[in-house]
C-alpha positions as CSV (number, residue, x, y, z in Angstrom):
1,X,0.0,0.0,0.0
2,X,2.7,2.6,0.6
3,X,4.6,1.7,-2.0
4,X,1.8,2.4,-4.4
5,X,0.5,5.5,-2.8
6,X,4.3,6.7,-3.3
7,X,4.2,5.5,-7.1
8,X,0.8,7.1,-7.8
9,X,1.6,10.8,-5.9
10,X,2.8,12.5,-9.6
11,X,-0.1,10.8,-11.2
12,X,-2.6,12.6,-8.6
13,X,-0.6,15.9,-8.7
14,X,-1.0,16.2,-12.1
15,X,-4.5,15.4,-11.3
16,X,-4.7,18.4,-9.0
17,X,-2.9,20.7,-11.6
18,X,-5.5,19.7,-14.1
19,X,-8.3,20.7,-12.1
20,X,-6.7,24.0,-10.9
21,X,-4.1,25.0,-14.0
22,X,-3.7,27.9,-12.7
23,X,-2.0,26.8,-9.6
24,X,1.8,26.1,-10.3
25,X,3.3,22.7,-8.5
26,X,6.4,22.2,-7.8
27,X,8.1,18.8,-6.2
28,X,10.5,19.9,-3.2
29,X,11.5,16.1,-3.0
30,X,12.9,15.1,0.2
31,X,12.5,18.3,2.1
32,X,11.7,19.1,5.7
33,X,10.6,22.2,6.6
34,X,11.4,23.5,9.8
35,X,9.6,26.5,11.6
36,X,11.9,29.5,12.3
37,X,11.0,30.0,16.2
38,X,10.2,26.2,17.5
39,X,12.3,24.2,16.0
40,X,11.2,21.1,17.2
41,X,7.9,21.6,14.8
42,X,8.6,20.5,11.2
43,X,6.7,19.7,8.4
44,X,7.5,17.6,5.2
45,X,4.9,18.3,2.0
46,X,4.5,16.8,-0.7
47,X,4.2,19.3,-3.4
48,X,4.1,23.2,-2.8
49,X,2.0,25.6,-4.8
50,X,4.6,27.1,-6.6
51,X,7.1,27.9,-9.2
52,X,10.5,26.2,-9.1
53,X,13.1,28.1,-6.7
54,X,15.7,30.3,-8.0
55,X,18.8,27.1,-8.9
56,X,16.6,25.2,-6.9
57,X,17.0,26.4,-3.6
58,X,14.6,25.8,-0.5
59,X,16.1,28.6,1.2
60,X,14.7,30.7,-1.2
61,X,11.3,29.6,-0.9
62,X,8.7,32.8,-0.4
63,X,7.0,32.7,3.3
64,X,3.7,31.9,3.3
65,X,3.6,29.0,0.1
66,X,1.2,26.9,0.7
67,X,1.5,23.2,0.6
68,X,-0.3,20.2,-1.2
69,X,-0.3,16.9,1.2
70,X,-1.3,13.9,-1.4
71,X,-2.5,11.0,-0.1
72,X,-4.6,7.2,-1.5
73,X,-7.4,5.6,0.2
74,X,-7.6,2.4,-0.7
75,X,-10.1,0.9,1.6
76,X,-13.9,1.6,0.9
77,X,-14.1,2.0,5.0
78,X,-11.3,4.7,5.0
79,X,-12.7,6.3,2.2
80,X,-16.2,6.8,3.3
81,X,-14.1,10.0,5.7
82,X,-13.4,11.9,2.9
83,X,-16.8,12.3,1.5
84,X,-17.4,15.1,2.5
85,X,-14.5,17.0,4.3
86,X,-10.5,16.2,5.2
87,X,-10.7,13.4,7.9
88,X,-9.7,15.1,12.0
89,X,-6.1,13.7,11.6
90,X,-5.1,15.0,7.9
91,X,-6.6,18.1,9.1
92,X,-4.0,18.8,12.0
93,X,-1.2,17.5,9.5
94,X,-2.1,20.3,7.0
95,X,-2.7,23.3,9.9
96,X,1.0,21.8,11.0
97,X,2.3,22.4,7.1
98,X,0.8,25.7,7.1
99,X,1.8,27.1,10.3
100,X,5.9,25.8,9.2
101,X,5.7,27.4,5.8
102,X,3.8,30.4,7.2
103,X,1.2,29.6,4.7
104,X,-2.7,30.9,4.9
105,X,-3.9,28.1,3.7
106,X,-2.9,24.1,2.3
107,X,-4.4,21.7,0.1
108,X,-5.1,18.1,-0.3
109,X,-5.0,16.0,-3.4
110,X,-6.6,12.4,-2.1
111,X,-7.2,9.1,-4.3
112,X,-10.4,7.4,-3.3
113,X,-10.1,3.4,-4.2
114,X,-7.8,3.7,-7.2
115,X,-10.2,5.4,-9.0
116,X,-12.5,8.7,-7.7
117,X,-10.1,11.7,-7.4
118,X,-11.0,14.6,-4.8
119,X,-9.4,18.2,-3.7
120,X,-9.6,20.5,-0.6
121,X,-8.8,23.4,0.2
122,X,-8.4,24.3,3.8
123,X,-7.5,27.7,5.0
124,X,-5.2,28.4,8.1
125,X,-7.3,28.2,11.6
126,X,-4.7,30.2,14.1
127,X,-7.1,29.2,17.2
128,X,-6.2,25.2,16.6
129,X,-2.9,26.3,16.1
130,X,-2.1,27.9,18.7
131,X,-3.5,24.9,20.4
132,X,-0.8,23.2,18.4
133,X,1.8,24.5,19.3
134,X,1.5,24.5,23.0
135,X,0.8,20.7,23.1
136,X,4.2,19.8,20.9
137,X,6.1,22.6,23.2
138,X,4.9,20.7,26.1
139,X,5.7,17.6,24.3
140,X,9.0,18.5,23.7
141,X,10.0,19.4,27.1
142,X,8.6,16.0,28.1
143,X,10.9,14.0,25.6
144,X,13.9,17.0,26.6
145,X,13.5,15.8,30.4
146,X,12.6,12.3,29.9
147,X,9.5,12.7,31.5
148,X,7.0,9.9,30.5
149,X,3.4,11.1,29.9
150,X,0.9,9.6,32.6
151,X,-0.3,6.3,32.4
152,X,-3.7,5.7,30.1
153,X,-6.2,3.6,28.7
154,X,-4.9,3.9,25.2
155,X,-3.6,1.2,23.3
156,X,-0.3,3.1,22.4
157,X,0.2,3.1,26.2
158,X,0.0,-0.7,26.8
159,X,2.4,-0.7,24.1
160,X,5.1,1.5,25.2
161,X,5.2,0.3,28.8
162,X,5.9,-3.5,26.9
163,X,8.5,-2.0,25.0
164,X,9.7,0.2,27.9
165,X,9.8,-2.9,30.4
166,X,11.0,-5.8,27.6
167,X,13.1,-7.7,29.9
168,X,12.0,-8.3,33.5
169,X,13.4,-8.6,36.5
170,X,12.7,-12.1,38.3
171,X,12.2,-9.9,41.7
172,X,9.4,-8.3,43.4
173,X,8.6,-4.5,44.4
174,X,5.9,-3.0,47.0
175,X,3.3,-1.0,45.2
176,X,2.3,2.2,46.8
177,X,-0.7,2.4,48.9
178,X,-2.6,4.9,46.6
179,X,-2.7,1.7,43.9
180,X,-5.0,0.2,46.0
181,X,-8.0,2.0,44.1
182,X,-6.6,0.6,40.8
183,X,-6.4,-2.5,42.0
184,X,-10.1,-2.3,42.8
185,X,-11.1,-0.7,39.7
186,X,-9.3,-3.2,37.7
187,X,-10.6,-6.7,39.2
188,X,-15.0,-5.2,39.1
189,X,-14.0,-4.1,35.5
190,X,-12.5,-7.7,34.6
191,X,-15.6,-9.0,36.4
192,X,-17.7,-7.0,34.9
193,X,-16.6,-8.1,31.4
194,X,-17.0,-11.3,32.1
195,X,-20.2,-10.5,32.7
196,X,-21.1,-9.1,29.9
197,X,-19.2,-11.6,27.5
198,X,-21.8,-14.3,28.8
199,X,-24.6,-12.3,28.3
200,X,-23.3,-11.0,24.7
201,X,-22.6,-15.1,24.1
202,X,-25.7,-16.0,25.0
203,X,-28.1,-13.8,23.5
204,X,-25.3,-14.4,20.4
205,X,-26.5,-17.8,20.6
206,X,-30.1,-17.0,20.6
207,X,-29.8,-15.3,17.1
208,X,-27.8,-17.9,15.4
209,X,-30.3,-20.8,16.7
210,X,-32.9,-18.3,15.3
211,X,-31.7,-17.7,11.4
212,X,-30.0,-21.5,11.8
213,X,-28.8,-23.0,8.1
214,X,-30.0,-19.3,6.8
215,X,-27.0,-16.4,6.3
216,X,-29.7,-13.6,7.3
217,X,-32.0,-12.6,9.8
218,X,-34.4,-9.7,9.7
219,X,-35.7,-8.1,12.7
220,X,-39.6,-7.3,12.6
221,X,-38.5,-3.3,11.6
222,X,-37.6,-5.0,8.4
223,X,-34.3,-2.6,8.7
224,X,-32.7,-4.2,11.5
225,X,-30.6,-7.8,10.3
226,X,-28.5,-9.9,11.3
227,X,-25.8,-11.8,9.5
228,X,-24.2,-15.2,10.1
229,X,-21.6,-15.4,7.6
230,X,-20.4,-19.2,6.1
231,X,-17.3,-21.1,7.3
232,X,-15.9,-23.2,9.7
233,X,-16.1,-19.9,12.1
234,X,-19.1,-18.4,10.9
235,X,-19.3,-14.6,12.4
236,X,-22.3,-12.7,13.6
237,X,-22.5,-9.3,12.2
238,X,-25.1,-6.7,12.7
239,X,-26.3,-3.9,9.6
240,X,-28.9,-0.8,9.9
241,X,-28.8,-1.5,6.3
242,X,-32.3,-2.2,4.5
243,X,-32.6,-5.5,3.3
């Protein structure tokens, strides 16, 4: 997949450029920018919207050149976001593109399933970036005092403590008092998931005896269904689609 999306970004700038031929592209190629005051924010577009620099020299690019981030969507799922506007996480990677090239405003050039093409524009929004900048300059002074951020339910948590802790110590360690609460909190939660995977099992059950050698099961809203795909691990699925 990334190879592709890399092989098919000059096909969709030229895509752009044909839809907006008045707006001049040029490839920086490997190119980071770097903003003048926090250095520790950096940006690295794909295209910029502009002429070729003077023998080809960044340094010489104007302030304020806005960029053009391409991207492919491959997956129908993935796609679905960029119906209508530039999916939450693109978004903050263009307002970080424009706030390093002092821009006003970005674009994005995005391949929908190897086949629909769409554009955006998106003009500069200094409240989100001011919001920006304070959480990588707190970021930064984090990774600058090797301060690790507090513990969380995220997935990218779990992660980094297993990476952080990879080899164990056969030995053991008295945990602090103030753990006792997430000690508590943790065993009702695991309880109370057990809990709730017998009752989600059970009534699982239910609905499979219920559409039995069938693949589909229609509630009485005639909306409502249920599918029990084929196979030697057939999986119950459940669609708001109309049947």
């Amino acid at each position: 997949m990334l190879e592709a999306g890399h092989r098919l970004e000059p096909c969709i700038a030229k895509w752009f450029h044909d839809k907006n031929p008045l707006l001049p592209i040029y490839d920086p190629g490997e190119y980071t920018v770097i903003h003048g005051e926090q250095d520790y924010i950096t940006s690295t577009p794909d295209r910029l919207i502009c002429t070729r620099p003077i023998d080809g020299r960044h340094d010489r690019l104007k302030p304020g050149t806005p960029p053009l981030e391409i991207k492919c969507s491959f997956n129908y799922q993935t796609a679905k976001q960029w119906a209508t506007q530039i999916p939450p996480a693109y978004q903050i990677q263009l307002q970080q593109q424009i706030y390093t090239l002092e821009a006003e405003h970005g674009y994005y050039a995005v391949l929908l399933e190897g086949y629909r093409f769409k554009w955006f524009r998106q003009d500069r929004n200094d409240k989100f970036i001011a919001t920006l900048v304070k959480r990588c300059g707190e970021f930064w002074d984090m990774l600058q005092n090797r301060t690790p951020p507090p513990t969380d339910w995220h997935k990218e948590t779990s992660k980094a403590l297993s990476r952080y802790y990879s080899e164990p110590v056969e030995q053991s360690v008295e945990l602090d008092h103030t753990l006792w609460d997430a000690h508590e909190k943790f065993q009702n939660a695991r309880a109370e998931i057990a809990k709730q995977k017998k009752i989600q099992d059970e009534n699982a059950n239910r609905l499979k005896a219920a559409i039995g050698k069938n693949t589909v099961g229609i509630l009485h809203d005639c909306e409502t269904a249920y599918r029990w795909t084929k196979g030697k691990s057939r999986r119950l699925t459940l669609t708001k689609e109309r049947q």
